[in-house]
N, C-alpha and C positions, 0 to 999 in steps of 0.2 A: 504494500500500500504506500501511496503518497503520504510524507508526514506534513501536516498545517506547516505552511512558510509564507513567510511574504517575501514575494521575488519582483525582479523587475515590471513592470508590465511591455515590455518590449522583447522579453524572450517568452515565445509559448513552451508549455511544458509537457513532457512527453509522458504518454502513459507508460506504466510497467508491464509489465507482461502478466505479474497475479494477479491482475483485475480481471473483473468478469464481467463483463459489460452488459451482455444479454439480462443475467438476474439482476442486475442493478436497474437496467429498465425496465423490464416489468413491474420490480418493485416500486419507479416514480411513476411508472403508469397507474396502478392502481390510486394513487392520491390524486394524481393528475385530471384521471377519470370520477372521480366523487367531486368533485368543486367544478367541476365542467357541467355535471348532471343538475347542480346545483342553480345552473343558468336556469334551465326550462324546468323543473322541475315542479316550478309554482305553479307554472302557466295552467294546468286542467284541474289543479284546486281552487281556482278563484274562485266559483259560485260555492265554495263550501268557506271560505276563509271569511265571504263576505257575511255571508248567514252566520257563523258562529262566535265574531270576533264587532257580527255590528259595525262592517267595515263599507267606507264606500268604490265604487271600479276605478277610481282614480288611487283613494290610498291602496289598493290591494296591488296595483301597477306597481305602486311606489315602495314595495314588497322585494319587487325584481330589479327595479332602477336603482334605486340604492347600492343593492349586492353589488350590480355592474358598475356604478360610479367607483363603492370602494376600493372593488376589483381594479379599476382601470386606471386611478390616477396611479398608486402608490408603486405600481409594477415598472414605471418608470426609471424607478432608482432601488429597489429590492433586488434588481440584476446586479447592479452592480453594490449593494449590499454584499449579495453572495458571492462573488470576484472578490471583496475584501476580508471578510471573516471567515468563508466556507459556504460553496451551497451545499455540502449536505446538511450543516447546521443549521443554516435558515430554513431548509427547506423542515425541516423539521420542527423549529420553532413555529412555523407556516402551519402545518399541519398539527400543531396541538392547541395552536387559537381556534382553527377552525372547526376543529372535534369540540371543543369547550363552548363554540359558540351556536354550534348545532344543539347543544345541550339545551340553549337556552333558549335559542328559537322553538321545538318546541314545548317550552315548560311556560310561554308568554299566553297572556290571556287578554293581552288589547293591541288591534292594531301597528300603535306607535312604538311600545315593546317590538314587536316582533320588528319593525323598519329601523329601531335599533340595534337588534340584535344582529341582524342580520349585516349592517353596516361594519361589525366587526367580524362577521363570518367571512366575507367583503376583502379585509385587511389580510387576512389569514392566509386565503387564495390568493394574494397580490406576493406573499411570500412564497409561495410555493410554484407556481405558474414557470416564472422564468430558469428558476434554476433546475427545473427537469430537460429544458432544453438547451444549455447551457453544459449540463453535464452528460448527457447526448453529444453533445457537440467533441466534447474532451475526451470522453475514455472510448470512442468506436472510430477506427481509420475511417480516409476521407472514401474508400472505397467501398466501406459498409452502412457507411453513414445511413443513406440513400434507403436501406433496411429497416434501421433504426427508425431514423425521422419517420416510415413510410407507420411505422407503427405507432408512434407518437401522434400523426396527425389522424391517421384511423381512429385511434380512440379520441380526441375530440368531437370528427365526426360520428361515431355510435354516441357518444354521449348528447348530443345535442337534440339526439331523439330518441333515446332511452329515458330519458329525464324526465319527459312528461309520461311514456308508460308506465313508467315506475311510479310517478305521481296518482296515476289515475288506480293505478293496485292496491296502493298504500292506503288512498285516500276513499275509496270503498269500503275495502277490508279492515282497518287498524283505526284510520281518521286522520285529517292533515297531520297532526303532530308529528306521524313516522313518518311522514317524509326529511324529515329532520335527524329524528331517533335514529334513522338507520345509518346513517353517519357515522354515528357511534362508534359500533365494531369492526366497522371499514376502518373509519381513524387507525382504532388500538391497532389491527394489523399490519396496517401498511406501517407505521412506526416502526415495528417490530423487523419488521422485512428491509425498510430504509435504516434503520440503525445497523441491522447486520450487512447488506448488501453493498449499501452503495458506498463508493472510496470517499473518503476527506481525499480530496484534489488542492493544491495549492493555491495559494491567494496572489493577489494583485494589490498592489496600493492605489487608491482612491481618493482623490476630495469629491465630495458630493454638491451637489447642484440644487443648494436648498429655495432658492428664487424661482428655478424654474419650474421645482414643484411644485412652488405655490400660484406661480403663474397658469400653469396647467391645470391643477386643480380647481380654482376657482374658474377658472374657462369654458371647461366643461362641465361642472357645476349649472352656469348660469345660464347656458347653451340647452341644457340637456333641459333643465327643470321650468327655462322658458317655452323651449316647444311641448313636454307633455304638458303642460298647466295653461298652455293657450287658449287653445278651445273652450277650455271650462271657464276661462276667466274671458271669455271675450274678446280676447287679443287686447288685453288694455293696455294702454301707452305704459305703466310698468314693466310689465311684459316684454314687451318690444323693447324697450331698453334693456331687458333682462340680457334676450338676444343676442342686441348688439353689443352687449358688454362683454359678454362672453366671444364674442368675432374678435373682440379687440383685444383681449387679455390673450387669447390665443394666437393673433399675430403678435402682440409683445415676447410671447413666448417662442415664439421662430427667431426673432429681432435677437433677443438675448439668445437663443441657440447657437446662432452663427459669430454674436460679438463677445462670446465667451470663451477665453484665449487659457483655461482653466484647464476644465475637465469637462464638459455641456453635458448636459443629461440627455439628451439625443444629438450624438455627434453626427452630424450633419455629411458627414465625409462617406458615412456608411449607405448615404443612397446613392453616390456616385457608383457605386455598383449595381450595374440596371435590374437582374436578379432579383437583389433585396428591396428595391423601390419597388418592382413588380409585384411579387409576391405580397409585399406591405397593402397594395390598394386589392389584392387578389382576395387577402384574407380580412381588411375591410369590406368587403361586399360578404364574405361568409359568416361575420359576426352578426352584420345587420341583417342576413337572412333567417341566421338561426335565430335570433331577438324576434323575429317580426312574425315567422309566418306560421306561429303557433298560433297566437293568438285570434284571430279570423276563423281558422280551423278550428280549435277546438269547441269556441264561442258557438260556430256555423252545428257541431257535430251533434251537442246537446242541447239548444235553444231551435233549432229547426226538426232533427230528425229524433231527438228525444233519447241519446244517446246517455248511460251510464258513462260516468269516470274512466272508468276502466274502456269502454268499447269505446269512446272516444279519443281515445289514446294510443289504440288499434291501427289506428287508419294510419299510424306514423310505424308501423308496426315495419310494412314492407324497405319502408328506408334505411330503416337499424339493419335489416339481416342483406341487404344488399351490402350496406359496407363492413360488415365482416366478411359477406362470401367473399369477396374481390379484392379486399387490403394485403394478403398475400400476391396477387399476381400484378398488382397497381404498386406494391413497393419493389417488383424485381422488374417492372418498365423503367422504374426511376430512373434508375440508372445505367440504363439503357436507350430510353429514348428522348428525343429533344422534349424539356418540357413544356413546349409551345404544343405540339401534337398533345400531350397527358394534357395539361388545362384546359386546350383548346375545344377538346371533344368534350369535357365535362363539365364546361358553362353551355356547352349547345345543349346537351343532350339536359341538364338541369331546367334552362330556360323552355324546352319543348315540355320539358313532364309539370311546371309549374303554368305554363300557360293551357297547358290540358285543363291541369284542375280547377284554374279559375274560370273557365268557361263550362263546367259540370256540377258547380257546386247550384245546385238548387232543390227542393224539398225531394223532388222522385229519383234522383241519381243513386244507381244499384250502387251497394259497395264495392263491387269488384272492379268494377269502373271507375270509381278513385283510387282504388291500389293500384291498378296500371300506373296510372298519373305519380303514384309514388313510386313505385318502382322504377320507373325513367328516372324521377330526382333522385331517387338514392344511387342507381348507377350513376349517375354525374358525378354526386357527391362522392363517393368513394372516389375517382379522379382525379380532385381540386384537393382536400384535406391534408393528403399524407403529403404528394406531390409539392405542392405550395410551401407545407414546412418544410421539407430536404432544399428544396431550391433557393429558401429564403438565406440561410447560412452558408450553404456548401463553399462559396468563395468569401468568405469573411477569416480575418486571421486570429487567432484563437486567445490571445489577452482580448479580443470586442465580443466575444462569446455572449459573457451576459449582455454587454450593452444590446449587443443584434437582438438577444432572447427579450429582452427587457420591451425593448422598441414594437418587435413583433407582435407580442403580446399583447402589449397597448394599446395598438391599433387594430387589432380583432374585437379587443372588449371597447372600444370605444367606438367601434361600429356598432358593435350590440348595444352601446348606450344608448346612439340617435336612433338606430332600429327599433327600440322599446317604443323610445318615446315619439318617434313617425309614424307607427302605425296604430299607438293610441289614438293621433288627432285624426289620422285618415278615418278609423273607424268611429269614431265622434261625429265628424263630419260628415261623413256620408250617410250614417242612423241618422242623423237629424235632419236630413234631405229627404228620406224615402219613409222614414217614420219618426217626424219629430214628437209625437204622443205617445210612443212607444218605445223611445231610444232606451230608457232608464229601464226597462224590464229588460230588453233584447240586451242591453250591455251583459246586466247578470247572468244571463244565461243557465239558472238555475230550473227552470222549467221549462217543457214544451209548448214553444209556440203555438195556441189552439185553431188560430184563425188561419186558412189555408194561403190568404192573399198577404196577411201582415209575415205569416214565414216565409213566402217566397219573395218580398220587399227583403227581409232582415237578410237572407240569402244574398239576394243582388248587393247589398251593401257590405256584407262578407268579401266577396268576389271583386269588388270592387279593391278592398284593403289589398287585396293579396295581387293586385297589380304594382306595390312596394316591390315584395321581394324580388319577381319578375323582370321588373328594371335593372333591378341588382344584378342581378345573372348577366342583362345584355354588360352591365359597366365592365363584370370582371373577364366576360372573353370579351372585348376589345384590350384589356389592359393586358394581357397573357399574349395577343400577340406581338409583344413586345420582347418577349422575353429572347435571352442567346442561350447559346450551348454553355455549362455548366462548365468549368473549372477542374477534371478532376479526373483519376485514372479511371480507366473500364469503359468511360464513357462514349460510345460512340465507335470506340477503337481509340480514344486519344491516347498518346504517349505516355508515361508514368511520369513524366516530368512536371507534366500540368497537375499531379497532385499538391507539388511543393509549392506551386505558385498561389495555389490557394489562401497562404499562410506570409502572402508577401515577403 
């Protein structure tokens, strides 16, 4: 094993040969995969969280925004947290806030409790997030990587639609609480597994970039909590200043990135690698997809067709078992073929199975006929996931480990933040156009709609939202045909010399 040092940050360091790199990943997969679950997880309890907690569809929103605001600001600089003390320490420290605050999410019995609690469960995952990919990055050569990453980004994507089956089992069977509870002995394990497993890796010295976290935070802050509260508030000139303040604290925050001659919390240098820019906006459009297009669906699944928790949870059923079948043979393309061909097919084929479903969601649509429509996305999605994270690092040199892990990260969950909160306004907005007497029942979604004309209105207005995630799709295959040939042996047939250059 590596023993804790602090070394230059200009020499990377090599791994030893007793590492084990495969059990070390699995073991950051399993935390990796509980805090991910934890994204969607809420989405097919809202009509039970709203009945038992007396809550309204804007606070129970504010459930999931939360998590992802805590999530996204703090991940910015916990990469490189774990470059200076150890990611496997932080990553652990990560994951016993986040077991401890599952504890308490659900023992809360009001609302603003739990949009607490949850804030720190938030914090927990901002710890653990980057340095699973960070130490992915360090202990697997540049030639397996491609493996590695291809399993890393698989399980995010299972987890982004596991979250809410598991929501909808839990929440039947047990009652929102375990969706919380079941945290628990995931936590204790994977602990157990990362304390044995994974290497203490060597550290890096660091000054940290305490401005531009707070510049960032508040940005998206006042950005995020402007657009979901819009519509409710009428777009009031507050509001709108909310906004634009948040535009502006977020260009302040570029301004200081690049006039920051320090250490920058997003060194700016690292999207000169077209790759890592690519992949950055690839996996922004995947964050705001998975935020976004649960909500519509699951709303659509139980307030129109009268669907259980559990059998509305179903219909995301076919997208989880596509990206396991296919994460074995989509991580041994990686690194094998350009991944302009790997994303390219899997925004198209995403984009065809999402504009399926939004044109079938209405009160008579069989079910098998929206599993097609998921099955297409989930094939996409197995494509983009794994793919998108190998490519995002593969050319990065290995002291910007965390920062790239850090960066990455950030901007996935901070596409899930504006994802959250875009397609609560759209579906606001458009319930109030097709049923404005009826928006406030059809939001909860807790009953079936009895009237055959106000379910197929509240349908169109469903169908309507989920023309968000759809756009999504088109941004990220235009932005994937950007991408070049990777950096790296195996590839292609490149020489073994292009591994070393990876590492400048």
């Amino acid at each position: 094993m590596l023993t804790e040092s602090v070394t230059s940050t200009t020499t990377p360091q090599q791994t030893p040969q007793d590492v084990r790199p495969w059990p070390a990943l699995f073991a950051l997969v399993l935390g990796f995969f509980m805090i991910l679950v934890d994204l969607t997880i809420v989405t097919v309890a809202t009509p039970t969280i709203i009945g038992e907690l007396d809550a309204s569809v804007n606070e129970v929103v504010w459930v999931s925004s939360a998590y992802m605001l805590a999530y996204a600001v703090p991940v910015l600089i916990t990469g490189r947290l774990g470059d200076r003390f150890g990611s496997k320490y932080l990553y652990l420290i990560g994951l016993s806030v986040f077991t401890l605050a599952s504890l308490w999410c659900g023992l809360t019995s009001t609302i603003e409790m739990l949009i607490v609690a949850r804030v720190v469960q938030g914090l927990g995952a901002s710890m653990m997030t980057p340095q699973t990919m960070a130490i992915i990055t360090r202990i697997f050569p540049a030639a397996e990587r491609g493996k590695a990453m291809a399993v890393w980004g698989a399980t995010a994507g299972v987890a982004m639609v596991v979250g809410p089956i598991l929501g909808g089992v839990l929440t039947d069977g047990l009652g929102w609480e375990w969706i919380f509870f079941v945290n628990i002995p995931v936590g204790i394990v994977g602990f157990v597994l990362a304390w044995r497993l994974v290497p203490a890796l060597s550290t890096h010295e660091h000054s940290f970039d305490w401005l531009g976290v707070a510049l960032s935070g508040v940005g998206l802050f006042l950005l995020a909590f402007g657009i979901q509260e819009g519509h409710d508030k009428n777009w009031a000139p507050w509001i709108i200043a909310m906004i634009v303040g948040g535009i502006v604290m977020l260009g302040l925050f570029v301004l200081w990135q690049a006039r920051n001659r320090r250490e920058p919390l997003v060194p700016l240098g690292l999207f000169k690698d077209r790759n890592f820019s690519v992949s950055n906006v690839a996996i922004t459009v995947m964050g705001g997809v998975g935020a976004s297009m649960g909500y519509p669906l699951m709303l659509y699944a139980q307030a129109v067709r009268g669907d259980s928790p559990t059998e509305a949870a179903l219909l995301l059923f076919p997208m989880a078992i596509m990206s396991i079948i296919l994460a074995r043979t989509v991580g041994n393309l990686t690194d094998r073929l350009h991944p302009r061909l790997i994303m390219g097919f899997g925004f198209a084929a995403s984009f065809v199975g999402m504009f399926s479903l939004l044109l079938q969601l209405d009160p008579g649509t069989a079910v098998w006929r929206l599993w097609i429509s998921m099955v297409i996305i989930g094939i996409g999605n197995a494509f983009i996931w794994a793919p998108t994270a190998a490519t995002a690092t593969r050319n990065l040199p290995m002291q910007l480990a965390g920062a790239g892990s850090g960066v990455y990260n950030a901007t996935r969950q901070v596409g899930s933040v504006m994802g959250s909160a875009a397609i609560a306004v759209i579906m606001d907005s458009r319930l109030a156009t097709l049923l404005p007497g009826a928006a406030a029942h059809g939001d909860a979604g807790a009953d079936k709609i009895p009237d055959a004309h106000v379910a197929s209105l509240f349908s169109q207005a469903m169908s309507d939202a989920l023309w968000l995630p759809t756009g999504l799709f088109i941004v990220g295959f235009v932005a994937v045909l950007f991408y070049e040939a990777p950096k790296h042996a195996g590839y292609g047939g490149a020489p073994a010399a292009a591994a070393a250059s990876a590492s400048h």
